[in-house]
C-alpha positions as a Markdown table, in Angstrom:
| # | Residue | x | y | z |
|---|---|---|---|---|
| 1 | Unk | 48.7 | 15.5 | 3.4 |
| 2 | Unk | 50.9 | 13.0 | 1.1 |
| 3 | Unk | 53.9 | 13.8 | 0.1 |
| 4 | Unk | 52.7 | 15.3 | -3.6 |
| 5 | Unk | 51.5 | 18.7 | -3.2 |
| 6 | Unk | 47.5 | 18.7 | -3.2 |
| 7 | Unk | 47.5 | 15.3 | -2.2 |
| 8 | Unk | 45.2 | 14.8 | 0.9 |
| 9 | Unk | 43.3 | 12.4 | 2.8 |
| 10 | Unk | 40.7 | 12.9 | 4.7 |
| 11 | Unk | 39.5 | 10.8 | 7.8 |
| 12 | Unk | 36.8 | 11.6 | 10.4 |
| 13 | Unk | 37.4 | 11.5 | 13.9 |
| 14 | Unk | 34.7 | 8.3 | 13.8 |
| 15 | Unk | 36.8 | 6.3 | 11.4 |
| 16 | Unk | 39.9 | 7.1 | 12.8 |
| 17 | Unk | 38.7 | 5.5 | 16.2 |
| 18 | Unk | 37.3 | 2.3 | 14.0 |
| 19 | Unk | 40.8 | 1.9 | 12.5 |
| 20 | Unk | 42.4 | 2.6 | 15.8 |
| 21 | Unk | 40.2 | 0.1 | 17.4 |
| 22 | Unk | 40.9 | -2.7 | 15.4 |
| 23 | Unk | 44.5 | -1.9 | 14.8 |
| 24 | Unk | 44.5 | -2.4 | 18.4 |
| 25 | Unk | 42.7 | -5.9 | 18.3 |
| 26 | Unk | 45.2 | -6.9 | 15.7 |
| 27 | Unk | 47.6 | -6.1 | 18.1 |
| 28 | Unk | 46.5 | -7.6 | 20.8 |
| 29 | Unk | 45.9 | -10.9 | 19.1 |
| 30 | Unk | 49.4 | -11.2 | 18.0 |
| 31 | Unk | 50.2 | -10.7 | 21.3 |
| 32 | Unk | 51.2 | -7.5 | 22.0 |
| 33 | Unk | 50.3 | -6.3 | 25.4 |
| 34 | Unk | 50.5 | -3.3 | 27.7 |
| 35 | Unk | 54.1 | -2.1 | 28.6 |
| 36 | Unk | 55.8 | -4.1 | 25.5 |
| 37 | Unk | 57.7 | -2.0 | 22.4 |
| 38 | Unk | 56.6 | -1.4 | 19.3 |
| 39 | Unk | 58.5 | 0.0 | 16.1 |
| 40 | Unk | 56.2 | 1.9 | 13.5 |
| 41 | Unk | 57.9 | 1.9 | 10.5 |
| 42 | Unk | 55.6 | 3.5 | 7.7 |
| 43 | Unk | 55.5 | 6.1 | 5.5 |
| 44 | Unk | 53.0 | 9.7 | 6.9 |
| 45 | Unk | 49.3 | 8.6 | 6.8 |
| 46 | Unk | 46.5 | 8.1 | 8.3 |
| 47 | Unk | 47.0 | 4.4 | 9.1 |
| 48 | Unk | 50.3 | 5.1 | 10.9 |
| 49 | Unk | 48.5 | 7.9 | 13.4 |
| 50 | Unk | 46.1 | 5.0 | 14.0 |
| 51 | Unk | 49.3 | 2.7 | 14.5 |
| 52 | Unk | 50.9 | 5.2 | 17.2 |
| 53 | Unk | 47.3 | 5.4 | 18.6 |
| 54 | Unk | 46.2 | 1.6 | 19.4 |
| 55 | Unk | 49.3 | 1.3 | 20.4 |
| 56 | Unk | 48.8 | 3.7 | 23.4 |
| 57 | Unk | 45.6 | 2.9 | 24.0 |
| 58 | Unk | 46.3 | -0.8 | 24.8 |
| 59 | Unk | 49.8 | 0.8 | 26.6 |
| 60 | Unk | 52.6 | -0.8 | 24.2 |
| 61 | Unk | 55.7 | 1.6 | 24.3 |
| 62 | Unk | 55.7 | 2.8 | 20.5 |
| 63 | Unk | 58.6 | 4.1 | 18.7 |
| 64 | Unk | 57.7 | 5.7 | 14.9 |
| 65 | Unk | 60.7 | 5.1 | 12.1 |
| 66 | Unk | 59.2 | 6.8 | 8.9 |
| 67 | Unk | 60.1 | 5.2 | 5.8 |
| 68 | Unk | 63.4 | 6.2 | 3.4 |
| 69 | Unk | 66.0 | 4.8 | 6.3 |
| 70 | Unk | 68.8 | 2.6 | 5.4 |
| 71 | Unk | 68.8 | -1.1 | 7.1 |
| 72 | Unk | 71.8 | 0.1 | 9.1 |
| 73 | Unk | 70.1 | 2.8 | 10.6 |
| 74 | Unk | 66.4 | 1.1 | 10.7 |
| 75 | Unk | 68.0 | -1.3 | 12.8 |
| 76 | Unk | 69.7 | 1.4 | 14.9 |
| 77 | Unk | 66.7 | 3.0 | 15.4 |
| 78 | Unk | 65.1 | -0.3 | 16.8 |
| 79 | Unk | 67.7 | -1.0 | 18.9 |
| 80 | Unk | 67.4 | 2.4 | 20.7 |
C-alpha cells in the first residue's frame, strides 16, 4: 500500500521474482558481490522488497533507510 489511503499496488509472485532477478544482475554487474553492504534507501514499494531481495539472493549484506531522513542522519545510518 502507498502512503495515500486506497492506494495499492499489486505484484504477482512471478513478477516480483522477474524484478528481483534482474535487480540482482544489475547488481552484480556493477559489481556488487556476495558478503559486500548494501544501503536501500527508497521510499515503501514494490521495487524496494525486490531491492532487499536480490540483494540476499546474490548474498550482499543489505541495510534499508526509507526515505524522509535528513543527510545527517542518512549518512549515520550508512555508517552503522
Amino acid at each position: 500500500e502507498k502512503d495515500e489511503p486506497g492506494e495499492e499496488v499489486r505484484v504477482t509472485y512471478r513478477e516480483l521474482l522477474e524484478l528481483t532477478c534482474r535487480l540482482g544482475n544489475t547488481l552484480k554487474r556493477q559489481g556488487v558481490k556476495q558478503g559486500d553492504r548494501v544501503t536501500i534507501y527508497m521510499p515503501p514499494c514494490p521495487l524496494a522488497v525486490a531491492s532487499m531481495l536480490a540483494c540476499a539472493r546474490i548474498g550482499a549484506v543489505h541495510a534499508v533507510v526509507f526515505a524522509g531522513f535528513s543527510a545527517e542522519s542518512l549518512a549515520d545510518r550508512i555508517r552503522d
